[in-house]
N, C-alpha and C positions, 0 to 999 in steps of 0.2 A: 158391532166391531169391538173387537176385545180392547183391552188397556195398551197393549205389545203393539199389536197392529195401531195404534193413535198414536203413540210415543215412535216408535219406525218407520213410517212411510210418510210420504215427500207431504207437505202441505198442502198441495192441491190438490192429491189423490182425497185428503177428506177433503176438502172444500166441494172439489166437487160433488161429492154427494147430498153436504149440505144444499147447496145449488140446484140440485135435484129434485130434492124434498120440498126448496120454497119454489119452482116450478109449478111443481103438481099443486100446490098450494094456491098456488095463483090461479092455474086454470079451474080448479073445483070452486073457486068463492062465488061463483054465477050457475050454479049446479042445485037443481030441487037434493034437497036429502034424501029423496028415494032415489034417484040416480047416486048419485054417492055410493049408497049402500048397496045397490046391485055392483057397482066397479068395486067396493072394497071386499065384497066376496067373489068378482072375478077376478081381480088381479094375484097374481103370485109372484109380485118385484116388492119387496121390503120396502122400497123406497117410495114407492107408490101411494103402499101401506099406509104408510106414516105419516104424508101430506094428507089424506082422504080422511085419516082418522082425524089428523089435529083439526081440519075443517069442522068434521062433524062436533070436536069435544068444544070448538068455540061457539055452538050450534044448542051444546044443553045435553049431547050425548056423554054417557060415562066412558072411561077408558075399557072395567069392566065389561060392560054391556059390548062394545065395539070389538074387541078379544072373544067376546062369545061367538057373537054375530061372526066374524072374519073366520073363525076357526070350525065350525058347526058344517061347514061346506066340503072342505080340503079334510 
């Protein structure tokens, strides 16, 4: 989300996506890493993305690596 779009749209419109992100967060923290990483090279939602990866990076994966991984598929 660019700078324009966070300074112009309503509060909740980002909340919610933050909201989103620790969702995904939440449900993945009971998830083997190999599951993980098959969803974070199935999914195509950013928001998805983003909770699977921060999982994995509090887990000992790189940001790097996880960029790789995620993009090598699509």
């Amino acid at each position: 989300m660019s700078i324009w779009q966070k300074l112009f749209l309503p509060k909740n419109i980002v909340n919610g996506g933050k909201n989103n992100i620790a969702c995904v967060e939440n449900d993945c923290a009971c998830k083997s890493n190999e599951e993980l990483l098959q969803a974070l090279q199935a999914t195509h939602d950013e928001g998805v993305a983003i909770g699977i990866k921060r999982v994995l990076m509090s887990r000992g994966f790189s940001k790097r690596e996880l960029n790789t991984l995620q993009h090598s598929i699509h």
